[in-house]
N, C-alpha and C positions, 0 to 999 in steps of 0.2 A: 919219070912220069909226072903230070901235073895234074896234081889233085885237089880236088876241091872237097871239101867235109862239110854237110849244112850240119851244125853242132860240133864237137868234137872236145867239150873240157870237162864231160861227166863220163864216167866208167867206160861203157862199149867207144862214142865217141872218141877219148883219151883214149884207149887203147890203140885204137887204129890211127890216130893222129901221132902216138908215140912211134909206135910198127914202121909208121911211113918214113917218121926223119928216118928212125935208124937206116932205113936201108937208103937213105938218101934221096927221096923222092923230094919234089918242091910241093909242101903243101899249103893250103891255105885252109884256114876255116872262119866260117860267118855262123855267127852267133848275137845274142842280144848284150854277149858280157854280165849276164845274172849268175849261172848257174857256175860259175869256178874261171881259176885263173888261165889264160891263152898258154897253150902245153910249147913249151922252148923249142926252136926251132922249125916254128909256123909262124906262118905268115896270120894274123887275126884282124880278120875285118867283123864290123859290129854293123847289126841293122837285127830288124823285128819282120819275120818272113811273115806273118801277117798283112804289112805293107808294101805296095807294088812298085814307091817312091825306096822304098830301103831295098828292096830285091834288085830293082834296074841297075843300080851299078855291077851287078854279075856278069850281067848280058856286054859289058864291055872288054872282054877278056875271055880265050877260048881255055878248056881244058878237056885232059887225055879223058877225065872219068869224075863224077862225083860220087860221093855216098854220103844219102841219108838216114841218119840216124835221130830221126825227129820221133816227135808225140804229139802230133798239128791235123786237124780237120783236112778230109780227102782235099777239100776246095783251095786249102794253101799250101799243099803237096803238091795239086795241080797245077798252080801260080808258077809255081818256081821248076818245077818240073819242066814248062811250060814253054818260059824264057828262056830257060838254058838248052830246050832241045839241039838249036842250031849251035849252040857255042861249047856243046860237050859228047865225045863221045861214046859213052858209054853211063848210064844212072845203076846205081845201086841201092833200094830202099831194103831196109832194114826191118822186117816184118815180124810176125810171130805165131805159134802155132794155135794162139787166141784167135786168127784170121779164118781158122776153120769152123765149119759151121757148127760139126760136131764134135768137136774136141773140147775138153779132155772125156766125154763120153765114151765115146767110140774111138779108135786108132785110127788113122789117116796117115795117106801118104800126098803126093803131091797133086794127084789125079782129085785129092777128096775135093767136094763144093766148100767156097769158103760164104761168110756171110752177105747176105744181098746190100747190098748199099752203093748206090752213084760214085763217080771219080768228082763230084762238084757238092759232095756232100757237105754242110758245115753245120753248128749249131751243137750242141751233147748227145753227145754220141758215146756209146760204151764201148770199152779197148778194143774188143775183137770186132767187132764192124765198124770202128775208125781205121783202125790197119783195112780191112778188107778193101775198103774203100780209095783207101791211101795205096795201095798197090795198083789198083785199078787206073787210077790219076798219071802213077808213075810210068805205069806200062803203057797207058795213049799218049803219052808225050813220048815215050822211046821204043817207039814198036819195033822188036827183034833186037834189042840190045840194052834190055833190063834183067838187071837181077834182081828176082824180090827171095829175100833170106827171109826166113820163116825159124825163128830160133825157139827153142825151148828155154829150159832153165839156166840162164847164164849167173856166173859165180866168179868170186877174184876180189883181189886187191880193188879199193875204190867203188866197190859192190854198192849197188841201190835197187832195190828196197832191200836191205840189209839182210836177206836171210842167213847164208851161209857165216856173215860174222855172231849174227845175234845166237847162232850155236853155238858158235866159237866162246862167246862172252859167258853165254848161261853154264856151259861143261868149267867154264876157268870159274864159275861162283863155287863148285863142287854142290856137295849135299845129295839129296836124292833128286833123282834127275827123270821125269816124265817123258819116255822114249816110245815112238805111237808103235804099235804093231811087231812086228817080228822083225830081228835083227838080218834075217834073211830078203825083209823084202828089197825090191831090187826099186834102183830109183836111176833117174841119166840127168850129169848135170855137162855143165861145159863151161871150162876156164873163158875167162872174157879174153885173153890173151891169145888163144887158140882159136876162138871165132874173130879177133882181129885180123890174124895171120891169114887166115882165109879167107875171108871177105879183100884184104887186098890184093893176093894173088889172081882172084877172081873178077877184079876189076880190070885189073892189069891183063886178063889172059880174055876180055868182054863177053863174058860167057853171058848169053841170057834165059831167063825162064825163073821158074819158081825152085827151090829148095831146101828143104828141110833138114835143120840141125838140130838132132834131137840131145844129141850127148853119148856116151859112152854105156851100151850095156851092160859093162861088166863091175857094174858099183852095187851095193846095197846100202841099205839105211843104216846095217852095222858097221859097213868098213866105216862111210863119213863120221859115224859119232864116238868109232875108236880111234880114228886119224883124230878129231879135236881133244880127245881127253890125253894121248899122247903128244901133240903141240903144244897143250898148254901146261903140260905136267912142272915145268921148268919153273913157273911164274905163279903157281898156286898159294893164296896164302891162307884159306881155306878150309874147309873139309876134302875128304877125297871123295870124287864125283861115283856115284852107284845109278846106272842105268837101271831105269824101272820098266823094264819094256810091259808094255800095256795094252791090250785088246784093245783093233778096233772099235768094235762093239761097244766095248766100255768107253771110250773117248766119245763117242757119238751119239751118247746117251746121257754124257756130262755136259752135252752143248760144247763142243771144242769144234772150232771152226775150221777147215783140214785149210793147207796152203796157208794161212796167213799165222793164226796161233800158232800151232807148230809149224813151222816153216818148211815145205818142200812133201811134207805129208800128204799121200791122198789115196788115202781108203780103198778096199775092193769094193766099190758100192757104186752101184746105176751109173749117178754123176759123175762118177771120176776114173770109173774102168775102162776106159783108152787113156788113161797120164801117158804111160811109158810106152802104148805100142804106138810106135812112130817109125815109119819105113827112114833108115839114112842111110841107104844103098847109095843116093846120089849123092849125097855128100861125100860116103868116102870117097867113088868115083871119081868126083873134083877136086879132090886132094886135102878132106880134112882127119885132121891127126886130131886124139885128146890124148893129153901129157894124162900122169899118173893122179889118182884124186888126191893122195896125200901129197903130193906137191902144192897141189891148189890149195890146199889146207894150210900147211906151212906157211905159204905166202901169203896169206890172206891172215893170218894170224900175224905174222909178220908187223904186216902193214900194220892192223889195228892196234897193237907196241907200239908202233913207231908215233901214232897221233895221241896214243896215251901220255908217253914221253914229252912230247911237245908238248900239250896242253892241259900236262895234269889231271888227268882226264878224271872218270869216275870209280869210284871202288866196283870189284867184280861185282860184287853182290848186288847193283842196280847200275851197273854199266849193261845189263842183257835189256831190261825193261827200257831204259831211257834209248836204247839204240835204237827199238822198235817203236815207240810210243807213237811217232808224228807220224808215221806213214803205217801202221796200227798192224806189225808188224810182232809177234811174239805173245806166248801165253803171261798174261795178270801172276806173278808170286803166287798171292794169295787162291789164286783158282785153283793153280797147281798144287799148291799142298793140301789145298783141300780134297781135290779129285784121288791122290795119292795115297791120303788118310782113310775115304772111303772105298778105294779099290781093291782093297787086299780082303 
């Protein structure tokens, strides 16, 4: 198969740019060359899909399928969507469940309304009415032969915005450790490796319409944070990590911000009580698997060894904070033991 990837050298990207050699596909990817090195055995061409001068040399070359894996204004979705109608057959944009109008509120499936917004939209736009929109651009350029993926929480190796490491990091600092809610509640994430594998199959087999990948129901908040405290047990130089599981209630009377301070958190409250219902009948239907969560854990700890090692990286004890700082991603130390000290 000849594929074309618009991005492909950050996490979801990489993934499915990896996925494809392996199985021997001939890939290509076009990118700006900013965001990471062109992944081995791709082909990497460089242009700014912003520009219609850097997009035209696409249009000289056909391919079996593309997938976007972009975060571009509907209006340069549109561009390049646009171009390549006649020279590909098959698009895949890469969407999210931020596309619906009312999620995480309410549960939604694939029927739910997603946000109003033009396919020519451009200008600041907020993530779930840029995707909406960005779907919209994608699907009148390839009427009956798009797939818009609608992913939830995706997790793995190369992870950005770093949630799943930045727990990994804060359980390997040990100490006492600010755990939202009950070990029982239930949370759905999805290995990036797992939504690459599928996303290719699905290009490959030109399925189109919309999709929903929500993740796995059968995880809680306590398996992921006993998978990271047994992943990191080996490497701890420490305290031993004491899960302080804590009232919602109490978290959200402290000012803790659900989803970004703690990571993956999200309240039984108004706002957030549709996170986890997410119809993924169709997904499994199309043939998506999720491996085991503590694999994903492993590996993802893994990995984050593996850049410590190279780069000398940071001590546990503010390798959790600095992981999350730039993209403001994890609770302040200091909040935490403050909220800890007054919650008992």
């Amino acid at each position: 198969m000849r594929l074309l990837v618009l991005g492909g050298t950050r996490f979801l990207g990489r993934a499915i740019v990896d996925e494809a050699v392996r199985r021997g596909y001939d890939v290509t990817t076009f990118t700006r060359g900013l965001s990471g090195e062109p992944r081995p055995g791709a082909e990497a061409l460089h242009g700014d899909r912003t520009s219609l001068g850097d997009l035209s040399g696409l249009a000289k070359r056909d391919w079996d399928a593309v997938i976007d894996t972009s975060v571009l204004a509907p209006a340069h979705v549109a561009a390049s969507a646009g171009l390549l109608a006649h020279h590909a057959g098959h698009y895949t944009y890469v969407s999210s469940l931020r596309a619906y109008r009312d999620w995480p509120r309410s549960g939604v499936d694939e029927d739910s309304p997603t946000h109003e917004c033009p396919p020519d939209a451009a200008g600041d736009l907020t993530y779930g009415v840029l995707k909406a929109g960005s779907e919209r651009a994608a699907a009148r350029a390839f009427p009956g032969r798009c797939l818009l993926v609608r992913a939830g929480v995706i997790v793995g190796p190369h992870e950005t915005p770093p949630r799943l490491p930045w727990w990994l990091e804060r359980v390997a600092a040990g100490g006492q450790i600010l755990a939202p809610g009950r070990p029982d509640d239930g949370i759905r994430l999805i290995d990036v490796r797992d939504l690459a594998a599928w996303i290719i199959d699905n290009a490959r087999r030109q399925i189109p319409g919309a999709v929903d990948i929500p993740g796995s129901d059968r995880s809680t908040f306590g398996d992921l944070l006993a998978a990271c405290v047994d992943v990191t047990s080996a490497h701890r130089g420490g305290p031993v990590p004491e899960l302080v599981w804590t009232a919602h209630e109490i978290l959200l009377d402290a000012g803790v911000q659900p989803w970004w301070e703690l990571p993956i958190w999200a309240p039984p409250v108004a706002d957030w009580a549709g996170t986890w219902q997410v119809s993924g009948e169709r997904a499994r239907m199309t043939g998506m698997h999720y491996r085991r969560l503590t694999d994903t854990v492993r590996d993802t700890w893994a990995w984050l060894r593996q850049g410590t090692a190279a780069t000398g990286g940071p001590a546990a004890e503010v390798a959790a904070a600095q992981l999350g700082a730039k993209v403001g991603v994890g609770l302040d130390p200091a909040r935490e033991r403050k909220i800890l000290a007054t919650s008992r």
